[in-house]
N, C-alpha and C positions, 0 to 999 in steps of 0.2 A: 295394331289398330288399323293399318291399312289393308293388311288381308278381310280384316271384320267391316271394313267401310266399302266393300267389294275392287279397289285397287286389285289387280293383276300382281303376280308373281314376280315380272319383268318390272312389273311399276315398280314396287316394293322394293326387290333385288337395286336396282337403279338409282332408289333413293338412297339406299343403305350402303351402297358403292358395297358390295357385295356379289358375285355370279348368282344367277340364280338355283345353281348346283347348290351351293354353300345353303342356300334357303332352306331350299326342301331338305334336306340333310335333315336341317333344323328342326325344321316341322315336323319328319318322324320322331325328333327326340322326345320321351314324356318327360325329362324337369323341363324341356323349353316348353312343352305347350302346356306345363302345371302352371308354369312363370307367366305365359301370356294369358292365359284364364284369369290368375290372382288378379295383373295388372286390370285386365277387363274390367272384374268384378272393381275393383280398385275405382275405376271411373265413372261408372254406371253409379254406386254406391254414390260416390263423391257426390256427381250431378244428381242425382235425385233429393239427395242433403243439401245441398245448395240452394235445389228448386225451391225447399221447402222453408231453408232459412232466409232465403231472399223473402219470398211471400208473407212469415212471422213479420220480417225486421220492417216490411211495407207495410203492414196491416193495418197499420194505426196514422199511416197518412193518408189523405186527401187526392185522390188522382181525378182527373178528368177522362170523359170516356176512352180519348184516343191514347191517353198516357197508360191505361186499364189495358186497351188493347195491345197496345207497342209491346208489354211487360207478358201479357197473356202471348204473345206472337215467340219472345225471347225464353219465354219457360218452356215452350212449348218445343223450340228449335233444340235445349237441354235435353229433354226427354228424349226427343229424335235419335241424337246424337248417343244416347247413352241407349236404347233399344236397339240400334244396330251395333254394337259394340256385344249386347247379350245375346240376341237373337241365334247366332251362329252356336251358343256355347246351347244352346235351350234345345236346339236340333237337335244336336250332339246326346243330351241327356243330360246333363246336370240340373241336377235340383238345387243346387245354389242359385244356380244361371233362371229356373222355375221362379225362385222366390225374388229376385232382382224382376222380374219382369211382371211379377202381381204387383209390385211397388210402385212402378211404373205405370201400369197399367190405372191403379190405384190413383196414383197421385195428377195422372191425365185429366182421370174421372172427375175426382175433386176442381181442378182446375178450369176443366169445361161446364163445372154444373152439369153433369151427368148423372148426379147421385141426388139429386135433387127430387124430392117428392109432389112434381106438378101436380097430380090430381089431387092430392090432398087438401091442398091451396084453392081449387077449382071447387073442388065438392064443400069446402069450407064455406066457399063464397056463395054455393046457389044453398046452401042452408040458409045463409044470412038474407039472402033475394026471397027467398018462401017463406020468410018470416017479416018482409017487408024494411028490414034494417038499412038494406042496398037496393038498389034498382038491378034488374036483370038486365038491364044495356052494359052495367059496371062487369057483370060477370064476363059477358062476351068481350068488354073491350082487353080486359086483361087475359083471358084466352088467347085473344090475338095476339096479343102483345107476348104472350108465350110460344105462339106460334112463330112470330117475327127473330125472337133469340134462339131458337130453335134451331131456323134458317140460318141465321147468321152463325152458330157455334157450328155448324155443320158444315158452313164454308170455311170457318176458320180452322178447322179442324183437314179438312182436306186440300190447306194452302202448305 
């Protein structure tokens, strides 16, 4: 996981009080790097199961926007963590390593409201405004207002 977290050889080697002859050694062997793959998948798996059983087991409480955020920041540090652990195997070619990172990719989406159907919501509303049920100021304030989380998932996303 430190070679996948971009650590050096020498880092690595160094933590492991190990040369870093003995390493590379290692890294040509295929059961070591089936064993570090398994592990990978191992953790990526794990944390994105986690991501998603933390967010079930919160579902049904009460949070305040920053407590929303604080947990949207920590999910999100999860996913991180567990994408650079796949990322390297996804180079490589494994379609394991493929299907751990649509998961991910998946579970980002879900958590950012990425998957979210804004226009639907938008085109709902100017139906309702031409039929006089809302006022057309309502439509644009929450446009804005979807323009505003937009901005903002877009900064959180790039913190």
């Amino acid at each position: 996981m430190l070679l996948a977290g971009g650590s050096t050889q020498e880092a690595v080697a160094t933590e492991l009080n190990i040369s870093v002859r003995t390493l590379q050694r290692w890294l040509k062997d295929d059961d070591f790097n089936k064993l570090i793959n398994d592990v990978l998948h191992e953790v990526a798996d794990t944390t994105v199961k986690m991501t998603s059983e933390n967010l079930v087991k919160d579902a049904n409480r009460v949070f305040s926007y920053a407590q929303k955020q604080n947990l949207i920041l920590q999910e999100i540090a999860h996913l991180d963590l567990a994408l650079s652990c796949v990322l390297p195997m996804v180079e490589s070619g494994s379609l394991r390593a493929v299907e751990t990172l649509l998961k991910i990719s998946e579970r980002r989406c879900k958590l950012l409201a990425l998957d979210q159907p804004r226009n639907n919501i938008i085109d709902a509303m100017n139906v309702l405004a031409q039929f006089g049920v809302i006022k057309s100021s309502q439509v644009t304030s929450v446009n804005q207002i979807f323009d505003n989380v937009d901005v903002q998932l877009t900064q959180l996303g790039s913190e």
